[in-house]
PDB file with one MODEL, atoms N, CA, C and O in Angstrom:
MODEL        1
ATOM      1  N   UNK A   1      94.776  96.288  92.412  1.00  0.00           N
ATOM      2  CA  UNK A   1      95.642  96.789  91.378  1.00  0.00           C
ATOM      3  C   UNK A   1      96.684  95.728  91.047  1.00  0.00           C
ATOM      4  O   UNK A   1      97.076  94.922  91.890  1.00  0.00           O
ATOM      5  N   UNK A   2      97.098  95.757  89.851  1.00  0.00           N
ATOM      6  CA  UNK A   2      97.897  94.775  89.299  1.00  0.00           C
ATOM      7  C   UNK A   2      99.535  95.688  88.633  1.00  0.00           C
ATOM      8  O   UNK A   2      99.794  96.139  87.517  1.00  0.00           O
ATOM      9  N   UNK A   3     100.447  95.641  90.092  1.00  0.00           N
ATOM     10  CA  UNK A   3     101.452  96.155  89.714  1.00  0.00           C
ATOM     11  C   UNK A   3     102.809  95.283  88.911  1.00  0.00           C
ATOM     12  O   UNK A   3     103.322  94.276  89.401  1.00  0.00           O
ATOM     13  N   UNK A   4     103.124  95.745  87.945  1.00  0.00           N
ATOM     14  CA  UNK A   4     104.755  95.418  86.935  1.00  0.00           C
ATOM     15  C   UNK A   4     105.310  95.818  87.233  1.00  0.00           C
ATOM     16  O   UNK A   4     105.202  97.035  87.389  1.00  0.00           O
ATOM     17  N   UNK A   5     106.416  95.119  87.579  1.00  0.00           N
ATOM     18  CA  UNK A   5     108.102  95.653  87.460  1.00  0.00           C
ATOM     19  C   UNK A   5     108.847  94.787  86.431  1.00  0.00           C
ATOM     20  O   UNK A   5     108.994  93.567  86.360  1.00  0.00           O
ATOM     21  N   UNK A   6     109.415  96.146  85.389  1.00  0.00           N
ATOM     22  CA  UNK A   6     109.735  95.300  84.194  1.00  0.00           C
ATOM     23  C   UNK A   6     111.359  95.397  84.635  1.00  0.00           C
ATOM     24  O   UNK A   6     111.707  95.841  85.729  1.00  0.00           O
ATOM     25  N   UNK A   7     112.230  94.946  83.682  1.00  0.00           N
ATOM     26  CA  UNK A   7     113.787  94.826  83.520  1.00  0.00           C
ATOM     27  C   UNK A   7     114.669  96.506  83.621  1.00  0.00           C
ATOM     28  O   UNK A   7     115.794  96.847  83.984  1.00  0.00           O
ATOM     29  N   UNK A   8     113.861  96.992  83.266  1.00  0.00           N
ATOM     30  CA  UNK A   8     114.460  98.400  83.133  1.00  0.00           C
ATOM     31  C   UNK A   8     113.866  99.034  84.539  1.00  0.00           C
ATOM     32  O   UNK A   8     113.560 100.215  84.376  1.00  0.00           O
ATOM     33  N   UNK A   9     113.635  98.569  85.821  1.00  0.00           N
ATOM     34  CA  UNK A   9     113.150  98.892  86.759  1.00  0.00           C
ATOM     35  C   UNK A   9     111.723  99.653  86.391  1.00  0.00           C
ATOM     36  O   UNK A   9     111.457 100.642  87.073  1.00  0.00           O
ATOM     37  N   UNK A  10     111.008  99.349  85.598  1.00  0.00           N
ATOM     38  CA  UNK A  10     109.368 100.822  85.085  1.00  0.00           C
ATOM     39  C   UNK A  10     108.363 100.178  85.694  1.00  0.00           C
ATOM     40  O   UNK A  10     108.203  99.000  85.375  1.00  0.00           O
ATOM     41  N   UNK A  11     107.600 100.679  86.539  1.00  0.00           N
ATOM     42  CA  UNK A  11     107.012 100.108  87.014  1.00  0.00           C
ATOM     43  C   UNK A  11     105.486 100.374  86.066  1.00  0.00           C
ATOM     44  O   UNK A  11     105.186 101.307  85.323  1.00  0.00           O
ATOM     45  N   UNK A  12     104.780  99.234  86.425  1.00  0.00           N
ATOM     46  CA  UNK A  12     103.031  99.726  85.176  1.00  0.00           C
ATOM     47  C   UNK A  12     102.505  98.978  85.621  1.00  0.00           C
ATOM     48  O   UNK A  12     102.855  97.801  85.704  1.00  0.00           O
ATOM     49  N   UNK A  13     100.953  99.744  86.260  1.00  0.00           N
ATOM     50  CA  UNK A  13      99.970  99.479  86.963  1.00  0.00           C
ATOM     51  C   UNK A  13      98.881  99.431  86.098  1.00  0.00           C
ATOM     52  O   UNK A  13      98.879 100.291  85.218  1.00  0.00           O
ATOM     53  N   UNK A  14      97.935  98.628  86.125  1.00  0.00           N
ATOM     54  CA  UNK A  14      96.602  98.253  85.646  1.00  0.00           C
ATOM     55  C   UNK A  14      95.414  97.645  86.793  1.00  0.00           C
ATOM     56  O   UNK A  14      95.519  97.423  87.999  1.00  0.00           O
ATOM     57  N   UNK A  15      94.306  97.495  85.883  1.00  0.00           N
ATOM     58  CA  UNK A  15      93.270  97.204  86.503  1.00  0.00           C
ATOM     59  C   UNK A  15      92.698  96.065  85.926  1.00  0.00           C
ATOM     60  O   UNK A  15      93.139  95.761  84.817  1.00  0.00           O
ATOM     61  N   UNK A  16      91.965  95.478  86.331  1.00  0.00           N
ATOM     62  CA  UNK A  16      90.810  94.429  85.470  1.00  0.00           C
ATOM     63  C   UNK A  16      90.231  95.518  84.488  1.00  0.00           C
ATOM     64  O   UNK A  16      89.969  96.716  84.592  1.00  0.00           O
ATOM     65  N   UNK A  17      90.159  94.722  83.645  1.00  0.00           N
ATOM     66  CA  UNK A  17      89.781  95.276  82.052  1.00  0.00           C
ATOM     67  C   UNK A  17      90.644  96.121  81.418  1.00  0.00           C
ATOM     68  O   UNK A  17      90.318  96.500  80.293  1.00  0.00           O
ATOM     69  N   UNK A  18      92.065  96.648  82.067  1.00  0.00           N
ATOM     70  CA  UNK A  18      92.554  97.181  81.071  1.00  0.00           C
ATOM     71  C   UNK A  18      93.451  96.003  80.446  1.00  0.00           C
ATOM     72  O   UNK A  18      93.381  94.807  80.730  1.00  0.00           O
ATOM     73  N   UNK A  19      94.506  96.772  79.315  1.00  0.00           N
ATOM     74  CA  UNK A  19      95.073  95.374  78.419  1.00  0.00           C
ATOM     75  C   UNK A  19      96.615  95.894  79.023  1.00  0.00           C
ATOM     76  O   UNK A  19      96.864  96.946  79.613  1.00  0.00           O
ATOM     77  N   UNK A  20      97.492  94.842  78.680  1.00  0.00           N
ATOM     78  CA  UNK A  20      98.281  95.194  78.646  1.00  0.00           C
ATOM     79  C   UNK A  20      99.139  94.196  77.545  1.00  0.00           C
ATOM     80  O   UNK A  20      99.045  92.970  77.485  1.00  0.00           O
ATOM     81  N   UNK A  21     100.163  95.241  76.532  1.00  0.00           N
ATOM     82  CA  UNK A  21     101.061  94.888  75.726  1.00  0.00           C
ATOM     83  C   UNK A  21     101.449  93.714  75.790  1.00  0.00           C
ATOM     84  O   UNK A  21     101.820  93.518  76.948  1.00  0.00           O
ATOM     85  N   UNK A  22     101.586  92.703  75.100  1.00  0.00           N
ATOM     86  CA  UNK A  22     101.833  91.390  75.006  1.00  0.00           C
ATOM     87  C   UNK A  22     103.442  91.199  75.139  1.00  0.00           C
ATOM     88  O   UNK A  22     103.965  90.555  76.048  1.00  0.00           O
ATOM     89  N   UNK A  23     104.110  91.819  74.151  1.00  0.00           N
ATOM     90  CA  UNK A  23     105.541  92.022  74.424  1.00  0.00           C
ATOM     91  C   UNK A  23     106.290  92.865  75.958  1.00  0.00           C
ATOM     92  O   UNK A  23     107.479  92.986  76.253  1.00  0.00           O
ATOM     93  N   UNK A  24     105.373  93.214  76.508  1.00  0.00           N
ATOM     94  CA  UNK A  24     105.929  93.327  78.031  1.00  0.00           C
ATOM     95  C   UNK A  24     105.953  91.759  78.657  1.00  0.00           C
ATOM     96  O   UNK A  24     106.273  91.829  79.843  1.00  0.00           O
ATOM     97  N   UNK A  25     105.787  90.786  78.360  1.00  0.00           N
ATOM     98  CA  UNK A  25     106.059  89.541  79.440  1.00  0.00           C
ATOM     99  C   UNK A  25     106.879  89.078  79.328  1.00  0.00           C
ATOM    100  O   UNK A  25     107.162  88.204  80.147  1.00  0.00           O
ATOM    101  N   UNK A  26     107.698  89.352  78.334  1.00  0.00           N
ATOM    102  CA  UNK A  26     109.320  88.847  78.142  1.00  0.00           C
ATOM    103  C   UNK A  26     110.136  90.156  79.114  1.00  0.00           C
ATOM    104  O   UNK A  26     111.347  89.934  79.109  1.00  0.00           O
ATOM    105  N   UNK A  27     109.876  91.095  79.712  1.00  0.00           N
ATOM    106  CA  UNK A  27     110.445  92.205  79.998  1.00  0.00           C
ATOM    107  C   UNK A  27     109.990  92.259  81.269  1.00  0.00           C
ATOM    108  O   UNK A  27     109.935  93.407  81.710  1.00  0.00           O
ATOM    109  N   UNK A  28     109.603  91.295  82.099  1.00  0.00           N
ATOM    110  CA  UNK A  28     108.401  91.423  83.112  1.00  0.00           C
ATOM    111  C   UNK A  28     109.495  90.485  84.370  1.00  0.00           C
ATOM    112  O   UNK A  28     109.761  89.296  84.196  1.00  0.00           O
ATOM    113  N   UNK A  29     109.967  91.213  85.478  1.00  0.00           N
ATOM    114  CA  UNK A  29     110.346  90.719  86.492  1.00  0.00           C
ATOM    115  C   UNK A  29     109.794  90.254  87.587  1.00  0.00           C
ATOM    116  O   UNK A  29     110.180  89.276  88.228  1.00  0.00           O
ATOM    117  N   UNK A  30     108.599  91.163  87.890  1.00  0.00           N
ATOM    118  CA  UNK A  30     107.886  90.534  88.984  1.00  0.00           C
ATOM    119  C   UNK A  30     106.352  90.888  89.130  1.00  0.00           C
ATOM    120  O   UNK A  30     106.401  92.027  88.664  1.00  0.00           O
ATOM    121  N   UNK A  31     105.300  90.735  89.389  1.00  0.00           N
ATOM    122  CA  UNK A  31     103.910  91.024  89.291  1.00  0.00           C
ATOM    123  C   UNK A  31     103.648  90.960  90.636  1.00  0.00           C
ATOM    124  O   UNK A  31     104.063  90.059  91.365  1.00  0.00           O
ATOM    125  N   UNK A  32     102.818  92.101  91.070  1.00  0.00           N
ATOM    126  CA  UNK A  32     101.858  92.353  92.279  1.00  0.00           C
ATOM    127  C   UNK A  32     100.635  92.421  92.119  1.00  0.00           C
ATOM    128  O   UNK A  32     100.059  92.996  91.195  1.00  0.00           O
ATOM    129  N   UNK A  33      99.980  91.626  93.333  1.00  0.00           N
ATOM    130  CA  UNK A  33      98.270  91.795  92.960  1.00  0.00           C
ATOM    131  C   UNK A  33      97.677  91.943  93.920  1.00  0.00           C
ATOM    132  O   UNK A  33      97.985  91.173  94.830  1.00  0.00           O
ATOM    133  N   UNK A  34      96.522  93.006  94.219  1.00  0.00           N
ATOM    134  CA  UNK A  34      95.303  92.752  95.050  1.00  0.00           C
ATOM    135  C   UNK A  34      94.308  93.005  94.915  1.00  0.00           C
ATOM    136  O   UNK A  34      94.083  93.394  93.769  1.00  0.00           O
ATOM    137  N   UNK A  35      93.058  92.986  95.877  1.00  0.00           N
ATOM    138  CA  UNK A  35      91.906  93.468  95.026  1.00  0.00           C
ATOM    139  C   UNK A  35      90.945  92.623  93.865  1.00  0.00           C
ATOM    140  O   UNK A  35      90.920  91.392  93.842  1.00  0.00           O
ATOM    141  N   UNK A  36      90.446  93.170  93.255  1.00  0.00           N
ATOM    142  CA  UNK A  36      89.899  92.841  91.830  1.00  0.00           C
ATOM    143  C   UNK A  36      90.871  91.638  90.850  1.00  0.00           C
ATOM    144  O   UNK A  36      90.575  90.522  90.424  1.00  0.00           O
ATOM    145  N   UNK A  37      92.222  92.529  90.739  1.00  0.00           N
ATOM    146  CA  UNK A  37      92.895  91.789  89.995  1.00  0.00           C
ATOM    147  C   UNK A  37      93.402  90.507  90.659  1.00  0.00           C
ATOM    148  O   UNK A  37      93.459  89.473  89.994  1.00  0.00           O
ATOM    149  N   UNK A  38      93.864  90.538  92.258  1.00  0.00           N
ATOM    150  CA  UNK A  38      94.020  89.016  92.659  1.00  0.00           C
ATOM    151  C   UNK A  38      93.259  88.100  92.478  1.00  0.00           C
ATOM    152  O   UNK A  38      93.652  86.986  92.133  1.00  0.00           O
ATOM    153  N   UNK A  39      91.721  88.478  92.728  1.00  0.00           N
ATOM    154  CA  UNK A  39      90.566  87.574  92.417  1.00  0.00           C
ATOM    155  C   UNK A  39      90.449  86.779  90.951  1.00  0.00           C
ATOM    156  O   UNK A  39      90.368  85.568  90.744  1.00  0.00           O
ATOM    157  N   UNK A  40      90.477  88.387  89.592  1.00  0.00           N
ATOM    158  CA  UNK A  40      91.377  87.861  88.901  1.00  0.00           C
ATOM    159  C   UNK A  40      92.095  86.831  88.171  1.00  0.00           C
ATOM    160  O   UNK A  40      91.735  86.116  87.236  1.00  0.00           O
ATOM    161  N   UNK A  41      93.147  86.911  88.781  1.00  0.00           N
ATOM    162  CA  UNK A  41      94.298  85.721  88.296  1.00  0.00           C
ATOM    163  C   UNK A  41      93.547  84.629  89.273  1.00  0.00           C
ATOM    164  O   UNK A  41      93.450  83.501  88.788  1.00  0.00           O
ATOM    165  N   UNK A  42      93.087  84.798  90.393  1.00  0.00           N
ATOM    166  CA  UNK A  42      92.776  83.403  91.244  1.00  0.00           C
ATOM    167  C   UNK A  42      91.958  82.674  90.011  1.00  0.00           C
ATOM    168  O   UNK A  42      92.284  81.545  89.645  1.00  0.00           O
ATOM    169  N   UNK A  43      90.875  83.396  89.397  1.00  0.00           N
ATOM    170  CA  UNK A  43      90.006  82.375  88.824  1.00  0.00           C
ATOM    171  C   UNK A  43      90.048  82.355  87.364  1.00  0.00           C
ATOM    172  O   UNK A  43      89.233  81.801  86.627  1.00  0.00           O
ATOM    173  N   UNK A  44      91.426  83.236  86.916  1.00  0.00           N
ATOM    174  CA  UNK A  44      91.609  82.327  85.765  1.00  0.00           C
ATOM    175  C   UNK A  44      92.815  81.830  85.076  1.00  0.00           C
ATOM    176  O   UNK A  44      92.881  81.303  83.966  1.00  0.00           O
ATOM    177  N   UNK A  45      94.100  82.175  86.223  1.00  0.00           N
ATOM    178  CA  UNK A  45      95.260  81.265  85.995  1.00  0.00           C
ATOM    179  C   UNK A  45      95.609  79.881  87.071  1.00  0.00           C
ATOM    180  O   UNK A  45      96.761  79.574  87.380  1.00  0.00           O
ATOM    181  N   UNK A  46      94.561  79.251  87.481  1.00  0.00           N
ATOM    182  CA  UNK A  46      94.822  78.450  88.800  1.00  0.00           C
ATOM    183  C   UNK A  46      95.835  77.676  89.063  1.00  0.00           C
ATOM    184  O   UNK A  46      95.874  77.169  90.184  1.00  0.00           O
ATOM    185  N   UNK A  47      96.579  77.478  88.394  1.00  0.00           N
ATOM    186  CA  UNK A  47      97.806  76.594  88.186  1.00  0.00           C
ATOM    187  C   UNK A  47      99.132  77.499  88.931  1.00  0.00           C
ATOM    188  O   UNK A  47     100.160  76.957  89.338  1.00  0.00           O
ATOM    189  N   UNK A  48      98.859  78.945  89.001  1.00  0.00           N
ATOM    190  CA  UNK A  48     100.063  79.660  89.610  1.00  0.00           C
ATOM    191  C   UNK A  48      99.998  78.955  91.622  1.00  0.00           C
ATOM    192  O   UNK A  48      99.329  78.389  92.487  1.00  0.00           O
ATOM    193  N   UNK A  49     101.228  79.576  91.281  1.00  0.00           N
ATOM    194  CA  UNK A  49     101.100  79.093  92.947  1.00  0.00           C
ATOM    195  C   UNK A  49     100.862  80.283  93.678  1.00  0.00           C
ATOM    196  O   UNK A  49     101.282  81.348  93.224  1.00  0.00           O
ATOM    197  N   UNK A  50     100.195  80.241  94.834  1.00  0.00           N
ATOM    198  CA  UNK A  50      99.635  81.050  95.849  1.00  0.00           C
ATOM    199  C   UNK A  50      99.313  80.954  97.184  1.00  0.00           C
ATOM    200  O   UNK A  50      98.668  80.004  97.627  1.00  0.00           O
ATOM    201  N   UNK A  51      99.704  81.847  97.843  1.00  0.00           N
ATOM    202  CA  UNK A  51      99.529  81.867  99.718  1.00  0.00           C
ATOM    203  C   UNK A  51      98.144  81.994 100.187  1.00  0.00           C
ATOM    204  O   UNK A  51      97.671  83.120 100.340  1.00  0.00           O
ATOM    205  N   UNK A  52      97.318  80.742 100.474  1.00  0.00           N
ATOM    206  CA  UNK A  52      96.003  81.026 101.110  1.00  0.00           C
ATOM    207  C   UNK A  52      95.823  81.778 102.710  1.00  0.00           C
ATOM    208  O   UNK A  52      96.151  81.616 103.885  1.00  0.00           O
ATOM    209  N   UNK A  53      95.074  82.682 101.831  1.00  0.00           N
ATOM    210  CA  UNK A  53      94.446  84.157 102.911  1.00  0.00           C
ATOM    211  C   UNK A  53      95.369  85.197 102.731  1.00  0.00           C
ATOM    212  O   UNK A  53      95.647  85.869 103.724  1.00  0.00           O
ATOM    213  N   UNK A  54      96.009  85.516 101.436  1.00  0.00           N
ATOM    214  CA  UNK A  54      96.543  86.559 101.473  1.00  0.00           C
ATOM    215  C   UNK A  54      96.202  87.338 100.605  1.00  0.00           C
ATOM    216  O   UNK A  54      95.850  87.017  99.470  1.00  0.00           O
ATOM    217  N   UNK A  55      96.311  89.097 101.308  1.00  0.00           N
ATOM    218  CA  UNK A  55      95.088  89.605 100.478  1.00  0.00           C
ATOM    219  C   UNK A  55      95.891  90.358  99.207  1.00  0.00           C
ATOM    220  O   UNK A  55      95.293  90.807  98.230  1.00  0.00           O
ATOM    221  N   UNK A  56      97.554  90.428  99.413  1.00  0.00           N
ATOM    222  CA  UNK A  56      98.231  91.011  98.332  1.00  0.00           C
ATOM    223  C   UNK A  56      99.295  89.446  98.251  1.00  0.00           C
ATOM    224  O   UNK A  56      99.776  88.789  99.174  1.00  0.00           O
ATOM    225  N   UNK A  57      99.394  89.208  96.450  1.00  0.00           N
ATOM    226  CA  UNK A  57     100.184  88.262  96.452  1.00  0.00           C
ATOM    227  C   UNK A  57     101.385  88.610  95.122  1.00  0.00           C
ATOM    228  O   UNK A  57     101.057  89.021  94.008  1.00  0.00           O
ATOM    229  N   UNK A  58     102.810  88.329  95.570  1.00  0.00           N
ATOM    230  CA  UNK A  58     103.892  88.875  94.461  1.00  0.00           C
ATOM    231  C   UNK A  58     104.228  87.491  93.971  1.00  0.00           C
ATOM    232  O   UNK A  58     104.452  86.462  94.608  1.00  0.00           O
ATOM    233  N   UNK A  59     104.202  87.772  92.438  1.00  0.00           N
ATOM    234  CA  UNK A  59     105.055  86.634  91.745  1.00  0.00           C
ATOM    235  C   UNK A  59     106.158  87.079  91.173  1.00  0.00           C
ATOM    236  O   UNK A  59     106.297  88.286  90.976  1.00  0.00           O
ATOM    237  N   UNK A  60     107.297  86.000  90.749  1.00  0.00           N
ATOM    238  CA  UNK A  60     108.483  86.366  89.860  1.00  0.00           C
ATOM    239  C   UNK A  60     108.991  85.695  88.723  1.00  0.00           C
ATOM    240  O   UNK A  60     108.122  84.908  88.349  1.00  0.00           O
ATOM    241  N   UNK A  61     110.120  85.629  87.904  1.00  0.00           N
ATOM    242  CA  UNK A  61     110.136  85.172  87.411  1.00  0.00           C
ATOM    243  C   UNK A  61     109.099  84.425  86.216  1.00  0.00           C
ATOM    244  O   UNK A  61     108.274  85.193  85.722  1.00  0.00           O
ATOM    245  N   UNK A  62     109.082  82.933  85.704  1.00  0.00           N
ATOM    246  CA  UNK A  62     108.194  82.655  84.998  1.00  0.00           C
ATOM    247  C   UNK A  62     106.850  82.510  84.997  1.00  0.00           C
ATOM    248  O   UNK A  62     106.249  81.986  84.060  1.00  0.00           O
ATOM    249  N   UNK A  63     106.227  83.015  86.164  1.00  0.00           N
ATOM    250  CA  UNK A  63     104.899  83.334  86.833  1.00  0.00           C
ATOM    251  C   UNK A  63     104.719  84.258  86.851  1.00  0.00           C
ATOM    252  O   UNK A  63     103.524  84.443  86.623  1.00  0.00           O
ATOM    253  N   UNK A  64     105.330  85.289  87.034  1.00  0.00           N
ATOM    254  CA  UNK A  64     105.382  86.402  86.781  1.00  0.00           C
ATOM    255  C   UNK A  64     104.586  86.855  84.959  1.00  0.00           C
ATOM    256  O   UNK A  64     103.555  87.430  84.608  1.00  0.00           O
ATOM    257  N   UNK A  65     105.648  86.270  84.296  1.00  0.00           N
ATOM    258  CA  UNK A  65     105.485  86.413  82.893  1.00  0.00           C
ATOM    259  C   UNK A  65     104.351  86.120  82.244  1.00  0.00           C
ATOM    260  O   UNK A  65     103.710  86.778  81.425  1.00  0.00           O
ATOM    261  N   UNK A  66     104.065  84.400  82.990  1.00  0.00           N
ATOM    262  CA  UNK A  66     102.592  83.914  82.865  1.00  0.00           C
ATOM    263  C   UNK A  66     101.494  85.045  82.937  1.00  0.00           C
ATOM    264  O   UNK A  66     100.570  85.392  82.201  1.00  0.00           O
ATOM    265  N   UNK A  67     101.812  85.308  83.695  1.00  0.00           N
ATOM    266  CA  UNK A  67      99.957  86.424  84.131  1.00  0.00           C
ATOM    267  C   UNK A  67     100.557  87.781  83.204  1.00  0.00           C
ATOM    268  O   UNK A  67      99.497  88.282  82.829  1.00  0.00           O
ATOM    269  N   UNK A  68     101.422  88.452  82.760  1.00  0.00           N
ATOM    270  CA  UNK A  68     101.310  89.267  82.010  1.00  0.00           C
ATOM    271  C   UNK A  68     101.091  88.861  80.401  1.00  0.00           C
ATOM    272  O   UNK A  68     100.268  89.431  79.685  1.00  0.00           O
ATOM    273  N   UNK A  69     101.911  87.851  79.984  1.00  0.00           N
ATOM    274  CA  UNK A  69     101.505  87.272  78.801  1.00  0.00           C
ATOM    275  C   UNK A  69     100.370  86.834  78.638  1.00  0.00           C
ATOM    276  O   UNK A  69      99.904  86.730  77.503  1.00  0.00           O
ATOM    277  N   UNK A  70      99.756  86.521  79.617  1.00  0.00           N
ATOM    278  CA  UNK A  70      97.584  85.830  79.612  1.00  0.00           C
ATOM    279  C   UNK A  70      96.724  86.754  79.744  1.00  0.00           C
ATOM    280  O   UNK A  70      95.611  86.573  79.249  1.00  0.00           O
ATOM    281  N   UNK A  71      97.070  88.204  80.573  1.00  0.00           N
ATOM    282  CA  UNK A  71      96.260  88.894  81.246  1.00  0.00           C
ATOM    283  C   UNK A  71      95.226  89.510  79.979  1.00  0.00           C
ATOM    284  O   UNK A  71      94.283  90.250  80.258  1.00  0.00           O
TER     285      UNK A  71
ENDMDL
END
């Protein structure tokens, strides 16, 4: 699952294949991933940074934003 935490504390959960709003990545504080969706971002934002062997990984800030603005 691919959890959001936006600015207004709301949290919004997705999956691989769903979409999510483009104008949420300016509003986007931190991103959680595991599962499906870590795999995911592994193979198609590779440039984020990431903890090898971990099976849930949190981003913030402008990485954060990255994977909601691409997803």
């Amino acid at each position: 699952m691919l959890s959001i935490t936006l600015t207004d504390n709301r949290q919004i959960s997705r999956h691989t294949g769903e979409s999510i709003p483009y104008n949420l990545a300016e509003q986007t504080l931190q991103v959680q991933a595991d599962g499906d969706e870590l795999m995911f971002i592994n193979a198609r934002m590779p440039g984020l940074p990431q903890r090898i062997g971990r099976s849930v990984q949190r981003w913030f800030g402008d990485d954060a934003k990255f994977i909601v603005g691409n997803w």
